[in-house]
VOGU-3710 file (C-alpha; in Angstrom, 3 decimals, decimal comma):
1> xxxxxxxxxx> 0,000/0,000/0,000  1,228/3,651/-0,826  1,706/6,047/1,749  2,273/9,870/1,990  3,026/12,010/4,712  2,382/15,575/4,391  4,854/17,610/7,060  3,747/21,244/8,221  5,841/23,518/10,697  2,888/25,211/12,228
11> xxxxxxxxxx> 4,946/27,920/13,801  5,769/29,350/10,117  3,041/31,485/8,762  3,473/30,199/5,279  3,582/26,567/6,485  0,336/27,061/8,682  -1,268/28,817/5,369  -0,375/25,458/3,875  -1,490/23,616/6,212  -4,868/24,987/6,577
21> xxxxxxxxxx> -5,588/24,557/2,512  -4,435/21,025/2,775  -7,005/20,533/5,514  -9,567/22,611/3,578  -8,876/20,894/-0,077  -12,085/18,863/0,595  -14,752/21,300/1,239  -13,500/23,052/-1,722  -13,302/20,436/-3,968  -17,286/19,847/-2,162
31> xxxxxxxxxx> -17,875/23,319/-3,003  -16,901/23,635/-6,872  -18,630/20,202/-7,256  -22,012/22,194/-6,151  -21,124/25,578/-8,123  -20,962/23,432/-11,365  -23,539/20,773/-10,927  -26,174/22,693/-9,098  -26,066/26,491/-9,097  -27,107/26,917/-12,694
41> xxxxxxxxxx> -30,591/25,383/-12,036  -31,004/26,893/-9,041  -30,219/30,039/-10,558  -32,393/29,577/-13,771  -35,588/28,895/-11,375  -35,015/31,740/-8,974  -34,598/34,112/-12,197  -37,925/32,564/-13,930  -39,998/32,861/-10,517  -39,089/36,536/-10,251
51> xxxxxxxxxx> -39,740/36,997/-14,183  -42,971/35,145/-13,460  -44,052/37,067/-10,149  -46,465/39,884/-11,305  -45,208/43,360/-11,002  -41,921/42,652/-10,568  -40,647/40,517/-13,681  -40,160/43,364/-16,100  -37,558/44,578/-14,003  -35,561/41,290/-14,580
61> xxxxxxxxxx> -31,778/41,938/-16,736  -28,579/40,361/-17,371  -27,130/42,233/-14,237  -29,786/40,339/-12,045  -28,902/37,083/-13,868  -24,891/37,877/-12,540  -25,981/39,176/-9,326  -28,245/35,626/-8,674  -25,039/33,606/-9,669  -22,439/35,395/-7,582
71> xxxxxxxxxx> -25,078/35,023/-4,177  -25,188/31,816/-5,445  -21,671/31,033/-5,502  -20,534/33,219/-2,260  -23,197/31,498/-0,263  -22,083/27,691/-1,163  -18,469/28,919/-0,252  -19,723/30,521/2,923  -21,772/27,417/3,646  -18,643/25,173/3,768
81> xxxxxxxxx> -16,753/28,044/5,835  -14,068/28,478/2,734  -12,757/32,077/2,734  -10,841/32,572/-0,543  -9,158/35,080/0,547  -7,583/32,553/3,303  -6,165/30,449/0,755  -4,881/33,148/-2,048  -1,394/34,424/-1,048
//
């Protein structure tokens, strides 16, 4: 059987940053599997309820459409407690 073992000095910053993305990797990886298999749908039925909802869906336009997709995407990272920021150095 293969084995790897991943070494980490927690007392340097950069190792710790490491460290904590390693530990991380698979609520990302959780994450980007939702983003790409879910959030369009989800997306594409919030957007037709609002176009459908009287009085309201002739407001509807493409900046909406982004602005549904982004929520959509910051709230499945937020779910999962992943701060990009955290992880981009």
């Amino acid at each position: 059987m293969a084995k790897a073992t991943l070494e980490f000095d927690l007392n340097d910053p950069e190792d710790r940053r490491e460290f904590e993305l390693v530990n991380k990797s698979r609520d990302i990886a959780l994450a980007l599997w939702e983003i790409v298999h879910n959030t369009k749908k989800s997306v594409e039925w919030k957007i037709e309820a609002a176009i459908n909802e009287p009085n309201t869906g002739d407001g509807i336009d493409a900046y909406d459409g982004i602005e549904e997709v982004y929520e959509a995407i910051y709230e499945i990272l937020n779910d999962r407690g992943i701060k990009i920021d955290d992880y981009i150095y």
